[in-house]
VEXLUM-51071 format. One record per residue: residue number from 1; residue in three letters; x, y, z of N, C-alpha, C in turn. Coordinates in steps of 0.02 Angstrom, whole numbers. Layout:
<sites>
n|res|n.u|n.v|n.w|ca.u|ca.v|ca.w|c.u|c.v|c.w
NUM|ALA|X|Y|Z|X|Y|Z|X|Y|Z
...
</sites>
This chain:
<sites>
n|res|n.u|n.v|n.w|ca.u|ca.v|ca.w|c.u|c.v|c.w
1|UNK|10834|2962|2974|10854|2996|3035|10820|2961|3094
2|UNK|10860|2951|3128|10822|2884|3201|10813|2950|3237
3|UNK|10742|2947|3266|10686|2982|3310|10718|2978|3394
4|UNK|10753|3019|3422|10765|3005|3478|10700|3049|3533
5|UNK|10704|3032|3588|10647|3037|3661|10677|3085|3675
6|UNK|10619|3165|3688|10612|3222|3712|10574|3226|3761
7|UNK|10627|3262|3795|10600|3267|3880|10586|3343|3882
8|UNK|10527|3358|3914|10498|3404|3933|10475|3418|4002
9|UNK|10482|3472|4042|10450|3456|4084|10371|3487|4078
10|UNK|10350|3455|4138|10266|3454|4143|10229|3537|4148
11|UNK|10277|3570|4165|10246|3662|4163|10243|3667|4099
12|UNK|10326|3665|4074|10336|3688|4001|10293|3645|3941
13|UNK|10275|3591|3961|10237|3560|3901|10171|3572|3883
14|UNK|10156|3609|3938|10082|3640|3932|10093|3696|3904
15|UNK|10152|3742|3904|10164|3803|3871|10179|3807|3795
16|UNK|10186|3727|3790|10224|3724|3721|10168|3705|3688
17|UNK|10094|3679|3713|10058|3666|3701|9979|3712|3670
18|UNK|10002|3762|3725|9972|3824|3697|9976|3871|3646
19|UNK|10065|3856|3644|10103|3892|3603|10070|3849|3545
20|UNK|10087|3790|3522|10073|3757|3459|10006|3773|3447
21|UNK|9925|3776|3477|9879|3791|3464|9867|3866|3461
22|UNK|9918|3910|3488|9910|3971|3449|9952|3981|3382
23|UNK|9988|3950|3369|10030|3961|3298|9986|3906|3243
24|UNK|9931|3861|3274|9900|3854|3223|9832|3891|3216
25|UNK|9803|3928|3247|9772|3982|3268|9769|4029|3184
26|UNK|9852|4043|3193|9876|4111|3171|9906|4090|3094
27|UNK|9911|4016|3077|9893|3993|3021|9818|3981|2972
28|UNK|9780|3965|3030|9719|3959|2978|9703|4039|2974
29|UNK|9721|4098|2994|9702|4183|3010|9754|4169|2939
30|UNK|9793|4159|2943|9829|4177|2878|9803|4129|2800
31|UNK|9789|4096|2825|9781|4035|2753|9692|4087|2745
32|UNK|9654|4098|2784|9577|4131|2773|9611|4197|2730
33|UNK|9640|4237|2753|9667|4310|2739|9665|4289|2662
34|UNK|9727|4204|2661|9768|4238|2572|9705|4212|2547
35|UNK|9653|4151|2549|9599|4137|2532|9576|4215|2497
36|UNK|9552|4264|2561|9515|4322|2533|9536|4371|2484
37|UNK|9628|4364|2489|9658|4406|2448|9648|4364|2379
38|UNK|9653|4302|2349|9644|4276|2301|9543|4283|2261
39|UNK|9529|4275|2307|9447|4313|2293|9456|4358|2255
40|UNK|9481|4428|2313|9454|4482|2293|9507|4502|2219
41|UNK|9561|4462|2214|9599|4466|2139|9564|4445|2070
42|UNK|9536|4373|2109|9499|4355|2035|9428|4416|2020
43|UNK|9410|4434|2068|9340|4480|2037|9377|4539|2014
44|UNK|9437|4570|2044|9462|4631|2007|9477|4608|1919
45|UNK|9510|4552|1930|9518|4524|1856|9467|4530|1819
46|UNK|9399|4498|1855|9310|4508|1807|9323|4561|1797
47|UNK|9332|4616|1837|9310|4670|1836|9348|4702|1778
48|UNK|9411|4716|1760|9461|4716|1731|9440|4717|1659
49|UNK|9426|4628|1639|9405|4628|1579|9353|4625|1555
50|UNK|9297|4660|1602|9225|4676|1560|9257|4754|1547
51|UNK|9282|4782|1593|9304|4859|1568|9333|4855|1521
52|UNK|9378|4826|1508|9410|4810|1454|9375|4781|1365
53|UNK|9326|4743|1391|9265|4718|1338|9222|4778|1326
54|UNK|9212|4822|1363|9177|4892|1359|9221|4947|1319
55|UNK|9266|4944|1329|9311|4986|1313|9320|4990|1225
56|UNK|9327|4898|1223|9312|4899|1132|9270|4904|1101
57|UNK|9215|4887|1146|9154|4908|1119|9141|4985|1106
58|UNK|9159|5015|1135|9161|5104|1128|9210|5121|1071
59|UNK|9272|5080|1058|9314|5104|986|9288|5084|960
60|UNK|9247|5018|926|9222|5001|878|9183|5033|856
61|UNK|9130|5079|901|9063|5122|880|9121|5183|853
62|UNK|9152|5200|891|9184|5275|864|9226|5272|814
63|UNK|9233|5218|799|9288|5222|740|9227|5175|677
64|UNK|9176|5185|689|9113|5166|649|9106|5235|605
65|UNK|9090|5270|662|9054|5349|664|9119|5411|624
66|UNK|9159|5365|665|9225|5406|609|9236|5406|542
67|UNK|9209|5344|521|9218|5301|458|9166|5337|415
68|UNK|9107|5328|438|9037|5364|424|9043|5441|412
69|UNK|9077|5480|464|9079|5554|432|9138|5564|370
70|UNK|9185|5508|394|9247|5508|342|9223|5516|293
71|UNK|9182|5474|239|9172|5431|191|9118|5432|179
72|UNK|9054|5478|174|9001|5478|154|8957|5452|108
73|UNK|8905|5421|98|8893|5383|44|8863|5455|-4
74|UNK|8875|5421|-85|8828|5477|-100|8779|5437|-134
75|UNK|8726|5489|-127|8683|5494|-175|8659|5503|-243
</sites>
């Protein structure tokens, strides 16, 4: 695609200029944001599967204890 010469005038190019440094402004506000939203996902995930690692750890004991009153040894 051959690059043709844009004419601007000298008010508006300062406007377009501001404009471009606020829309990159309002990109790095957005690229920080999804940054924080990806954070705070991966720690819900930690969070997630230690509850989850806890969780088996609690059936394993109760279904120990179940086993144990089930099935008594004798004497």
């Amino acid at each position: 695609m051959e690059r043709m010469p844009v004419f601007v005038r000298v008010d508006e190019y300062h406007d377009v200029l501001a404009l471009v440094t606020t829309v990159r402004k309002k990109l790095d506000e957005a690229k920080n944001t999804l940054l924080k939203i990806h954070d705070l996902k991966n720690e819900e995930d930690h969070q997630l599967e230690l509850w989850q690692n806890t969780l088996a750890e609690i059936e394993k004991k109760v279904d120990f204890v179940d086993h144990s009153l089930s099935e008594p040894e004798h004497f």
